[in-house]
PyMOL commands that place a pseudoatom at each C-alpha (Angstrom):
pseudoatom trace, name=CA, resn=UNK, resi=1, chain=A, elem=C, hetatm=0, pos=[-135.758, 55.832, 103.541]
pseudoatom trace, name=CA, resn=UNK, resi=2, chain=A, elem=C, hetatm=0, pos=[-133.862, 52.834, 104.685]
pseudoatom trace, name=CA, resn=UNK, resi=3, chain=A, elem=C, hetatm=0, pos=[-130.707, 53.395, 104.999]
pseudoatom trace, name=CA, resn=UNK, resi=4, chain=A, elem=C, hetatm=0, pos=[-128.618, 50.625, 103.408]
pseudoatom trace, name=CA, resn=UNK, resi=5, chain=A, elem=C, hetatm=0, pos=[-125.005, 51.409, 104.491]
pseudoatom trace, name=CA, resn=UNK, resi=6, chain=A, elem=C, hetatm=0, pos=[-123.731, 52.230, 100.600]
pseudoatom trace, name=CA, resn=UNK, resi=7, chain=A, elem=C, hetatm=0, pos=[-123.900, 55.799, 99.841]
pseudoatom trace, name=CA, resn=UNK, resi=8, chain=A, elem=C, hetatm=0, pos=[-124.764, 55.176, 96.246]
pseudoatom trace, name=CA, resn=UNK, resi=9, chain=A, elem=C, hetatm=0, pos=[-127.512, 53.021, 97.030]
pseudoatom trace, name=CA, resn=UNK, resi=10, chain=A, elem=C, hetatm=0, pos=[-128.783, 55.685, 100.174]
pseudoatom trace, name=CA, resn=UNK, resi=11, chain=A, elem=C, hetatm=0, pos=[-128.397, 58.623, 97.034]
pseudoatom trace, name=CA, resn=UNK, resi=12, chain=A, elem=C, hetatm=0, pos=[-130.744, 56.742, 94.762]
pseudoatom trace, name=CA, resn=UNK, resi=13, chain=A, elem=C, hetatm=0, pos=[-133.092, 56.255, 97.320]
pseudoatom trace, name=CA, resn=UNK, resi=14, chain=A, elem=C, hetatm=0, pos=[-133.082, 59.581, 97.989]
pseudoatom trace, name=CA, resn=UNK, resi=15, chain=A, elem=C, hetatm=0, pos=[-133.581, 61.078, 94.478]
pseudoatom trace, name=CA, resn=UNK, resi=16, chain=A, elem=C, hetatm=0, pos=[-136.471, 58.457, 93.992]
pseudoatom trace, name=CA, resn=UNK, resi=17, chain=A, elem=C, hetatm=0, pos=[-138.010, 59.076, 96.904]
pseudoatom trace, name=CA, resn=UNK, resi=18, chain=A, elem=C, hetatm=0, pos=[-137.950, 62.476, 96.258]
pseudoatom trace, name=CA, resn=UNK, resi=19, chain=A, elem=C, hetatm=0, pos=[-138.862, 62.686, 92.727]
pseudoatom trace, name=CA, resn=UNK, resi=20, chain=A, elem=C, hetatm=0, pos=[-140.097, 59.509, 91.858]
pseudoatom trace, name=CA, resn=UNK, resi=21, chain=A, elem=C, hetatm=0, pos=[-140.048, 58.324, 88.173]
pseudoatom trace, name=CA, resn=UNK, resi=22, chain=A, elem=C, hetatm=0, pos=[-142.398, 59.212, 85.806]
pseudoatom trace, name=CA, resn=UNK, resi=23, chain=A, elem=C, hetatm=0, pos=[-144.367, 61.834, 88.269]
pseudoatom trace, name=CA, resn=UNK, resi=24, chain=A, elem=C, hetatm=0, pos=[-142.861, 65.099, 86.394]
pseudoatom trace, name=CA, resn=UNK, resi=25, chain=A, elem=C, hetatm=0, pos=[-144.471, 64.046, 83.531]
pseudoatom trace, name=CA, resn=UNK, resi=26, chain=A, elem=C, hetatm=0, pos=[-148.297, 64.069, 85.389]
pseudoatom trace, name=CA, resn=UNK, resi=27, chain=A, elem=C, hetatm=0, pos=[-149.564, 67.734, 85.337]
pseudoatom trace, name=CA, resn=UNK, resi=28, chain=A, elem=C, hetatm=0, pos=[-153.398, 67.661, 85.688]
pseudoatom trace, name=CA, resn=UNK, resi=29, chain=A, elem=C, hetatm=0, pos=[-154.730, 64.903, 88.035]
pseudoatom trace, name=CA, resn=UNK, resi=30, chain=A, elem=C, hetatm=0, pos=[-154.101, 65.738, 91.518]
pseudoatom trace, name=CA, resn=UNK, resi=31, chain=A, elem=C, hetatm=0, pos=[-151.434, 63.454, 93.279]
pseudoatom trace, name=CA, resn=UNK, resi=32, chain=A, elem=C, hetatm=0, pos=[-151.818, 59.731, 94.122]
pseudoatom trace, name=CA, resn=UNK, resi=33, chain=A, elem=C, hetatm=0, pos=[-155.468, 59.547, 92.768]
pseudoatom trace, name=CA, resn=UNK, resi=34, chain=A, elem=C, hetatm=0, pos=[-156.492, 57.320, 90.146]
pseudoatom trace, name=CA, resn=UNK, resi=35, chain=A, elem=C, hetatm=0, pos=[-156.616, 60.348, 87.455]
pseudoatom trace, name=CA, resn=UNK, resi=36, chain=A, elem=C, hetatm=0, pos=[-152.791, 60.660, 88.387]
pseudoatom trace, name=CA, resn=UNK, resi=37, chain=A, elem=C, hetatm=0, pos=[-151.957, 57.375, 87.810]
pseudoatom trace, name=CA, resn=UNK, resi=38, chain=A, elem=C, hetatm=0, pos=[-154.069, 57.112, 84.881]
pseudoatom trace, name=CA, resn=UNK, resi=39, chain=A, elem=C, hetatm=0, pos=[-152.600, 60.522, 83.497]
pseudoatom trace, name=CA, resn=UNK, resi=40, chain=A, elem=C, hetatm=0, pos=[-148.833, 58.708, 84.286]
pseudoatom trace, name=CA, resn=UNK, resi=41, chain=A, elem=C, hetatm=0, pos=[-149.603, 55.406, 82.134]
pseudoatom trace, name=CA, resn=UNK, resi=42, chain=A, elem=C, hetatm=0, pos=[-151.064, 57.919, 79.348]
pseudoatom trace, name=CA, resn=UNK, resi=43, chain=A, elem=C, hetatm=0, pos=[-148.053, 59.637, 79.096]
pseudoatom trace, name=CA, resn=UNK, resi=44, chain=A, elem=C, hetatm=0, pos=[-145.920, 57.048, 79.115]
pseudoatom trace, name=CA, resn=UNK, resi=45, chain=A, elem=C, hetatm=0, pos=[-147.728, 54.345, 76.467]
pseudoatom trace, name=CA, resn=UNK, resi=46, chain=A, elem=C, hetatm=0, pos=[-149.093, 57.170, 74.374]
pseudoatom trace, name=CA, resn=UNK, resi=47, chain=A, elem=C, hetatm=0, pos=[-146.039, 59.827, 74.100]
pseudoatom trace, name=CA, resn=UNK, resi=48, chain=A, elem=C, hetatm=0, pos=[-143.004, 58.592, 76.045]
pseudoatom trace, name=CA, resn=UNK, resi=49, chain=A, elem=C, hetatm=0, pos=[-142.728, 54.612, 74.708]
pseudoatom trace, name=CA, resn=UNK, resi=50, chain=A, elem=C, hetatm=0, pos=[-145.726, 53.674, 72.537]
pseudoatom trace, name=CA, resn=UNK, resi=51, chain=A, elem=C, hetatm=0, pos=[-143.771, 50.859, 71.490]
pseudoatom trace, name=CA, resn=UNK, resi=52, chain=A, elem=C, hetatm=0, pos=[-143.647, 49.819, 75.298]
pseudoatom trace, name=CA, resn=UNK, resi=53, chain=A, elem=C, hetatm=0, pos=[-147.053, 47.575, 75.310]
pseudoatom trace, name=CA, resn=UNK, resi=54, chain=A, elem=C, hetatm=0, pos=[-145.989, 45.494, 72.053]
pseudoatom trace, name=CA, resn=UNK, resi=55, chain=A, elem=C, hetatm=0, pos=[-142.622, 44.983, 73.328]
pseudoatom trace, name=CA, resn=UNK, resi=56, chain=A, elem=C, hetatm=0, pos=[-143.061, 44.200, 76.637]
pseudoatom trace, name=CA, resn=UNK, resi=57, chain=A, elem=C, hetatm=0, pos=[-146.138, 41.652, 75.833]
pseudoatom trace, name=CA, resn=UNK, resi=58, chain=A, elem=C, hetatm=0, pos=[-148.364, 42.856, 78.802]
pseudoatom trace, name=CA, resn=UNK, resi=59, chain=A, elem=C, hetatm=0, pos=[-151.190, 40.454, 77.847]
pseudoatom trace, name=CA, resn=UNK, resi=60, chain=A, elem=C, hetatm=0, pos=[-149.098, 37.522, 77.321]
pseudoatom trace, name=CA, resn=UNK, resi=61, chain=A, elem=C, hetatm=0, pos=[-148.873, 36.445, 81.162]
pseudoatom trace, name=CA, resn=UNK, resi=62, chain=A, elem=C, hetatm=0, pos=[-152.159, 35.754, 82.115]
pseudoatom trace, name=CA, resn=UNK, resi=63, chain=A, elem=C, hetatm=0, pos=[-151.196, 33.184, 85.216]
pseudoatom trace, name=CA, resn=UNK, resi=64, chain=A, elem=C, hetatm=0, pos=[-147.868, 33.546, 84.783]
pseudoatom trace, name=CA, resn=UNK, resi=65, chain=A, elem=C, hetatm=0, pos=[-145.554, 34.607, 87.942]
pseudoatom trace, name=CA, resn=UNK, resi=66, chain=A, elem=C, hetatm=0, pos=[-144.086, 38.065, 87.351]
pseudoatom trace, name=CA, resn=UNK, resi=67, chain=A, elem=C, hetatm=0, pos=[-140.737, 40.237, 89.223]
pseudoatom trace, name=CA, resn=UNK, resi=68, chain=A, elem=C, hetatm=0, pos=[-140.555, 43.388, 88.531]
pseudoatom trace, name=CA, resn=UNK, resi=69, chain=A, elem=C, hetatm=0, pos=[-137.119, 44.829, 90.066]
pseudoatom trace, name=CA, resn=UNK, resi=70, chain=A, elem=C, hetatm=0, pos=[-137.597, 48.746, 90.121]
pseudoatom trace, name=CA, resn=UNK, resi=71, chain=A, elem=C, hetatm=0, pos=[-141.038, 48.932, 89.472]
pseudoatom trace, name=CA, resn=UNK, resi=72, chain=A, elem=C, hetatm=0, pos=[-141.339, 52.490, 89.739]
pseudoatom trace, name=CA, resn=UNK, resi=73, chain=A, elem=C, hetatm=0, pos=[-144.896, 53.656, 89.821]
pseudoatom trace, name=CA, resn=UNK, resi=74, chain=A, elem=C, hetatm=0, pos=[-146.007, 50.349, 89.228]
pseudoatom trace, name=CA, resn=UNK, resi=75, chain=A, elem=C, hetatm=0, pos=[-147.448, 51.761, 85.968]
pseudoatom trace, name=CA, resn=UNK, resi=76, chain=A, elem=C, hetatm=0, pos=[-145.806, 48.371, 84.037]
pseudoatom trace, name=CA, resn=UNK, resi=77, chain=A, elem=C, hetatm=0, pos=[-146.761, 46.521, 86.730]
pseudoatom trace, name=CA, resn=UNK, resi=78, chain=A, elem=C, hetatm=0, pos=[-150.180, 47.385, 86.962]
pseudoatom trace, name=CA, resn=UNK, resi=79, chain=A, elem=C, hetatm=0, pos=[-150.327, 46.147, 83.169]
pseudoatom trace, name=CA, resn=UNK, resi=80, chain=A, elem=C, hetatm=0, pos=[-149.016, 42.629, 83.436]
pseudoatom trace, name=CA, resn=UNK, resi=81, chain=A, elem=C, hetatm=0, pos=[-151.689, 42.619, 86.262]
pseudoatom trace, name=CA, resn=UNK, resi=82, chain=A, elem=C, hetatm=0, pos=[-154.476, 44.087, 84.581]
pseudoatom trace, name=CA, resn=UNK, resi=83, chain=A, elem=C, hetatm=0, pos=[-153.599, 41.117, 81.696]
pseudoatom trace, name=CA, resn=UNK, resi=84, chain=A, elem=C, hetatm=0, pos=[-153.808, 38.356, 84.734]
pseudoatom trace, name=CA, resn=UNK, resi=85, chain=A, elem=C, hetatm=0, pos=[-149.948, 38.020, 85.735]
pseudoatom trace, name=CA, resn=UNK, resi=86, chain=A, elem=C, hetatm=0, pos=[-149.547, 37.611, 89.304]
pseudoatom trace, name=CA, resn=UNK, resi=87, chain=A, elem=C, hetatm=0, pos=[-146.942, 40.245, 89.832]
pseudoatom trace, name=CA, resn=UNK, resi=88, chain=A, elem=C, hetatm=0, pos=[-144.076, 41.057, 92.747]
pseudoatom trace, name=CA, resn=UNK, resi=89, chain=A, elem=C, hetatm=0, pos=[-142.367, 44.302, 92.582]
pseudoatom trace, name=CA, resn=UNK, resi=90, chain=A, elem=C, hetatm=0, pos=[-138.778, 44.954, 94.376]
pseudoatom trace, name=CA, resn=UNK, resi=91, chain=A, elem=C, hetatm=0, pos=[-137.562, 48.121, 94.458]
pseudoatom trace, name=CA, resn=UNK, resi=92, chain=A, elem=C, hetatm=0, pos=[-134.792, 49.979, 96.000]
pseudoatom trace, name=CA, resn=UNK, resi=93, chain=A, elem=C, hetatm=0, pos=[-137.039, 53.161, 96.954]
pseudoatom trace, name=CA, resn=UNK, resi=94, chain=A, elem=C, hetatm=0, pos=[-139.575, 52.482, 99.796]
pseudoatom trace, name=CA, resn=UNK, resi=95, chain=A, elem=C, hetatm=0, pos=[-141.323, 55.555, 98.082]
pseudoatom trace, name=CA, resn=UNK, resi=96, chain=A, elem=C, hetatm=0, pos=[-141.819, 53.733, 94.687]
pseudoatom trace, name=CA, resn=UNK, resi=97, chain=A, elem=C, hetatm=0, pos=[-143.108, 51.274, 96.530]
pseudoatom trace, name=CA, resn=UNK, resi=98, chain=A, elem=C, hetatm=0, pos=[-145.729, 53.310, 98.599]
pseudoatom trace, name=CA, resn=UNK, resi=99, chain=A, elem=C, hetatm=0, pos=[-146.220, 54.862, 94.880]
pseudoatom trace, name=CA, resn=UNK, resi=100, chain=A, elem=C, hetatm=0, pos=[-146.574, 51.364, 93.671]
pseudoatom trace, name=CA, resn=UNK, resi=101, chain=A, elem=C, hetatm=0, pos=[-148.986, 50.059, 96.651]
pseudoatom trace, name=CA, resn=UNK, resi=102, chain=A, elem=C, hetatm=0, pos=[-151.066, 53.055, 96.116]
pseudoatom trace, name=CA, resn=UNK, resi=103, chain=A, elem=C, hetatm=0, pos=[-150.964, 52.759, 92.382]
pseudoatom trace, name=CA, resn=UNK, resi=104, chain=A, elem=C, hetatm=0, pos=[-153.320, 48.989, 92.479]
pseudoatom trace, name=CA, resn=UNK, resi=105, chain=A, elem=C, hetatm=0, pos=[-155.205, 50.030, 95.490]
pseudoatom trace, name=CA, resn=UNK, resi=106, chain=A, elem=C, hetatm=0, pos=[-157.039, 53.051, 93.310]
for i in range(1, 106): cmd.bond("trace and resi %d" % i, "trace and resi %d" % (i + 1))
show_as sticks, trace
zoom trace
């Protein structure tokens, strides 16, 4: 954790870094392998938001520049990506970033 100096900001860092978001809903693949993430984006496009792709127009940036700011996972992320965005993530929890950083290197 990096300690910012603003115990609101240190508390969120801690609760993400601790449980970080969409992880609880991942019960099969073992952690931080490809099945994981895989099981993750599942969840979330197929039970959680399956709205979420048409919405937020994943394959519509193909070249385009993209910020994410608290990227999570990188699960949205990896989409725009995946669709040919070039894609910056900025988070406030060095462990969604790890999760992140793990998450396109699978």
């Amino acid at each position: 954790m990096i300690a910012t100096g603003d115990a609101y900001k240190d508390q969120v860092q801690r609760q993400w870094n601790h449980d970080p978001a969409g992880s609880h809903y991942v019960t099969v693949a073992p952690a931080h392998t490809q099945e994981w993430f895989l099981e993750a984006e599942h969840y979330r496009y197929g039970s959680y938001a399956p709205w979420m792709a048409e919405t937020m127009e994943f394959d519509r940036h193909n070249c385009e520049k993209l910020l994410e700011i608290g990227g999570g996972m990188g699960t949205d992320l990896a989409q725009f990506a995946r669709h040919g965005a070039r894609v910056t993530d900025v988070d406030l929890s060095a462990g969604h970033l790890r999760l992140a950083r793990e998450n396109f290197a699978v």
